[in-house]
C-alpha angles and dihedrals in degrees: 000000000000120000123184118174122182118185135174127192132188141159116253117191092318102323129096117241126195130181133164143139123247118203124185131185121196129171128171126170121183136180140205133201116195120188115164113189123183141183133212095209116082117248089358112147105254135253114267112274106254142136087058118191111230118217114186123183126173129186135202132190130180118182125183111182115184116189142184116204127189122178134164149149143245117185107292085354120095120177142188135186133172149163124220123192108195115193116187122184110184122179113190123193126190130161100338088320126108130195124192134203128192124165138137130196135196108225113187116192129184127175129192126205120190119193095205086174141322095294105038148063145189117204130198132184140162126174149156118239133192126191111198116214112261125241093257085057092053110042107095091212111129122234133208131214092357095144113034096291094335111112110221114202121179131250116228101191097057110150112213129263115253121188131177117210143187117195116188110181141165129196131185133201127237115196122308100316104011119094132172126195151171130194133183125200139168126192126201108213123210117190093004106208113228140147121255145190112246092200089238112124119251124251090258094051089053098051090043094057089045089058097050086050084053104051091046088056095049092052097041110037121201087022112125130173095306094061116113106246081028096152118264114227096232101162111209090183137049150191110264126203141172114252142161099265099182143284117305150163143231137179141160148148132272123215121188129172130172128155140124125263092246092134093058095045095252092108088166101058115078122194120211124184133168134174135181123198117192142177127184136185125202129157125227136162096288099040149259117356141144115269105276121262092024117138110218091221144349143178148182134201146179160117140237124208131199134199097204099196083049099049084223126128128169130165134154134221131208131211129183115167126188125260116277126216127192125184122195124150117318097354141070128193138205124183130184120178122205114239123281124239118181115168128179143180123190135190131207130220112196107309097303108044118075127175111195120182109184123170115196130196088032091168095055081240113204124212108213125187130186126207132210103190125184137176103233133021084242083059099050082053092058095039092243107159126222089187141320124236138199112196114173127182135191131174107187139231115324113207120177136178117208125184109194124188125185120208 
């Protein structure tokens, strides 16, 4: 990766100007050698691993972002406006084949800061923002077995994610180190990025249904597809990609809290709390739902508390976020994750020797997910199940000792 970046600021009858030109170079290439041996006699040592199939993908991305910044001040008021051309150039090459890429966008920002007293603030931005796919999205290299059995294979002509967006915040001071703020925000997504499900089985389906085929033939010689018990190809697993699923929109409220206890007497113990609250809308084939993978809510809360003279502090924080459902073809998935406790004391030694015990999971938290799985997309329509799955996960208590110098 190769990054350049020229700027040039000025004053211009009592504004600040900025303008510049950002350029990035980044190249991966990657390869992938597959050999899959077997053996017919139970428990039997495998063949050696040979007659391995290469697969060699480079990328190459060039990005030149040219920009234009204005900011100032009247009075309680502070501003800032500014103009970004991104140019992005993206040349993908897999197995002979080359994609190419080539966009730019024009993404325009301003932010407004109003001083309403010494203690408070009112905040405004809009912006356009632009994410651009990642190299994993984009390499057209087929996985197997990335996701459980599922196989994953990039998309290389992956067209980037735009949003427009609009914050409004407030925040108050409390005292001299405590500070308390909301924000609201909404985004309007064009070309959401997803996985999906292509519909095509998986390459473990696949082997697994050769080998049934295998086995009935070998039970019964001289049948063929037309035999009665001849084995039905019924995938329970696909071939996932990242694609552009559509224009959406999502929006929520921000909630952050952090002061000390001075009013109550306790100056050296400090409270934090945050909580985010969000909703989403996409469209896909089967209708309305919320962006997969998004958590309605979470939100996280402590305190830490230090005994100066000791040189000891300790202090715990505690996270619980909302269930999270995600719907592509032929599955649906709900997850839900068990709340979070972490908890530390530390002790100092002088100015330079630190002792730190933190245990983590301390609620041996679990992650569930429950799947809704169909055979067609017209039976995920009807509700009518192929099957129903559990699956639970824990990963027990963490605890780590840490003994930090500075020198």
């Amino acid at each position: 990766e190769l990054a350049m970046k020229l700027e040039h600021e000025r004053d211009l009858d009592g504004a600040g100007v900025a303008f510049g030109l950002d350029f990035q170079d980044k190249r991966r290439r990657a390869s992938l050698s597959v050999s899959e041996v077997d053996t017919d006699e139970e428990g039997a040592a495998l063949p050696p691993y040979e007659d391995f199939d290469v697969f060699a993908s480079r990328i190459e991305e060039r990005r030149l972002d040219p920009y234009l910044m204005f900011d100032g001040d009247r009075g309680s008021l502070q501003w800032e406006a500014g103009l970004r051309y991104e140019m992005t150039d993206a040349d993908i090459h897999h197995d002979g084949n080359t994609y190419r890429q080539d966009y730019g966008l024009l993404l325009p920002s301003a932010h407004l800061r109003w001083a309403m007293s010494d203690a408070d603030r009112l905040s405004l931005s809009l912006a356009r923002s632009l994410r651009r796919p990642n190299f994993n999205h984009l390499d057209p290299t087929l996985l197997e077995g990335e996701f459980g059995d599922n196989d994953f294979i990039g998309n290389p002509l992956l067209a980037p994610e735009t949003a427009n967006g609009i914050d409004l915040g407030f925040e108050h001071r409390i005292g001299a180190r405590g500070i308390i703020g909301v924000n609201v925000f909404y985004r309007d997504v064009s070309d959401l990025i997803e996985l999906v499900n292509t519909g095509e089985p998986s390459d473990e389906a696949i082997g697994d249904y050769e080998d049934d085929v295998e086995e009935f033939l070998d039970d019964n010689p001289g049948a063929d597809e037309n035999s009665p018990g001849y084995p039905e190809f019924d995938p329970d697993s696909f071939v996932y990609t990242a694609a552009n699923v559509g224009d959406g929109e999502v929006y929520g409220i921000e909630f952050d809290v952090s002061m000390p206890l001075t009013a109550f007497g306790l100056e050296n113990t400090g409270v934090f709390a945050n909580a985010s609250w969000l909703d989403s809308r996409v469209d896909d084939a089967i209708g309305e739902r919320r962006f997969n993978d998004q958590a309605r809510y979470v939100y996280n809360l402590g305190f830490i508390h230090s005994f100066d003279e000791a040189g000891v502090s300790f202090g715990a924080s505690y996270r619980k976020q909302g269930a999270a459902e995600s719907r592509v073809l032929a599955e649906e998935v709900r997850t839900e994750y068990g709340a979070d406790l972490e908890a530390f004391v530390e002790k100092r030694f002088g100015e330079k020797l630190v002792l730190r015990l933190t245990g983590s999971n301390l609620l041996d938290a679990s992650k569930d997910e429950f799947f809704d799985k169909f055979d067609t997309l017209a039976d995920q329509i009807d509700r009518d199940y192929d099957e129903y799955e559990l699956e639970t996960e824990r990963s027990g208590r963490v605890w780590q000792l840490m003994l930090r110098y500075a020198f």
